[in-house]
N, C-alpha and C positions, 0 to 999 in steps of 0.2 A: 556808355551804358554798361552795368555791371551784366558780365557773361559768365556767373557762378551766381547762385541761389543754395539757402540752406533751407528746409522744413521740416516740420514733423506735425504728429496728431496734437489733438489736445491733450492724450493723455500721455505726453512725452513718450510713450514705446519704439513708435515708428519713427524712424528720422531717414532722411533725406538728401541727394545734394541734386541742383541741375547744373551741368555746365553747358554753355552753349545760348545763345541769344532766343530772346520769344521774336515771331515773329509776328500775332497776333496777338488782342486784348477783347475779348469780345463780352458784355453784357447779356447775356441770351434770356428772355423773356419768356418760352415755350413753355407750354404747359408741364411737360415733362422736367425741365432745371427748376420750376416754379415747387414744384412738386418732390421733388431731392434734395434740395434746397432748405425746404419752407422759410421762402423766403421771397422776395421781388422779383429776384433775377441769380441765375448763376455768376460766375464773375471768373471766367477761364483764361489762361494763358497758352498761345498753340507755336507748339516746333516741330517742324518738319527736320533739325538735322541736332538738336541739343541733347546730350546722354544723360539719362537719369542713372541718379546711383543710391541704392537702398546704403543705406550706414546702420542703420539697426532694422531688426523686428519685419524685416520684408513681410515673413513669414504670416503676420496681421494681417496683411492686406485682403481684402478683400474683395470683386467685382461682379457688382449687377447689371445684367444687359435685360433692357426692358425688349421681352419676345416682340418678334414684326416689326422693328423702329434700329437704327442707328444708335441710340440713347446707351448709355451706359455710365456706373459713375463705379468709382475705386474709393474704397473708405478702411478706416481703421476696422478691424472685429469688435475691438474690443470698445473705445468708446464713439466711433459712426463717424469721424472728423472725416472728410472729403478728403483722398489723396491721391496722386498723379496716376494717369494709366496713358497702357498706351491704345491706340484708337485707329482705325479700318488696316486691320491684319500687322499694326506695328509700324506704321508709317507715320503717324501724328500723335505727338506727346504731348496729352492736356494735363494743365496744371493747374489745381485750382487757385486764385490767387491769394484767399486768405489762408491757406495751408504753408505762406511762404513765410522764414523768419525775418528774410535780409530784403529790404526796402527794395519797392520795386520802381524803374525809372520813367516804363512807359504806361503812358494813359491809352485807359480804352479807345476802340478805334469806333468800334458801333454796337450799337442796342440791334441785337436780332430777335426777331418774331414779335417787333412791335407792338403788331395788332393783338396777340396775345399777353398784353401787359395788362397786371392785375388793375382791377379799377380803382385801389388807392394808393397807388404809385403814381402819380401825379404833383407836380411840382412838388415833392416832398424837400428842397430848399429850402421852402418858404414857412417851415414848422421851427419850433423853437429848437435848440441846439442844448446841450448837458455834456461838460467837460465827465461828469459819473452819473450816479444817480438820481433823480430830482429828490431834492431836500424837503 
């Protein structure tokens, strides 16, 4: 399993390296990832011991902590892309996983906050697929 990672935002400024192994893959469903998101679910990678390394544009970063909650998400300033932070006083490195460039090996482990999953998120497999755009 590859123990280097590169990423950056969408608007190329911020770039990235992690080295060091994920040791989680988690889906989180909470109203709160729902909602930072907008989207299903968040899609997080978690290290307790892997070093992130800014290579450009640190300086973009940005981080919201949503007041009275644990929540918090790191993004570009400049175009919003979701990017790595680190999480209860520096001790856990979430990464998010479409922020990464370099293919990632492991699969999600579990869907958190289930019961909080949107109501049409639901066997979404079973909808038609589009290598682009529908024609």
């Amino acid at each position: 399993m590859n123990s280097k990672h590169k990423g950056a935002c969408l608007c190329g400024q911020v770039r990235f390296e992690v080295d060091g192994a994920f040791e989680h893959f988690f889906l989180c469903h909470c109203e709160h990832c729902r909602k930072d998101t907008g989207s299903a679910h968040s899609a997080n990678l978690f290290s307790t011991h892997a070093h992130l390394n800014w290579l450009s544009s640190e300086e973009k970063v940005r981080t919201f902590v949503l007041p009275g909650t644990r929540h918090q998400k790191s993004f570009c300033a400049d175009c919003g892309s979701a990017m790595p932070g680190h999480h209860l006083d520096g001790a856990l490195l979430v990464v998010p996983a479409g922020s990464l460039d370099s293919p990632v090996s492991k699969r999600p482990d579990a869907h958190l906050f289930d019961k909080s999953r949107a109501d049409w998120d639901d066997h979404l497999e079973d909808i038609a697929r589009h290598d682009g755009l529908p024609g």
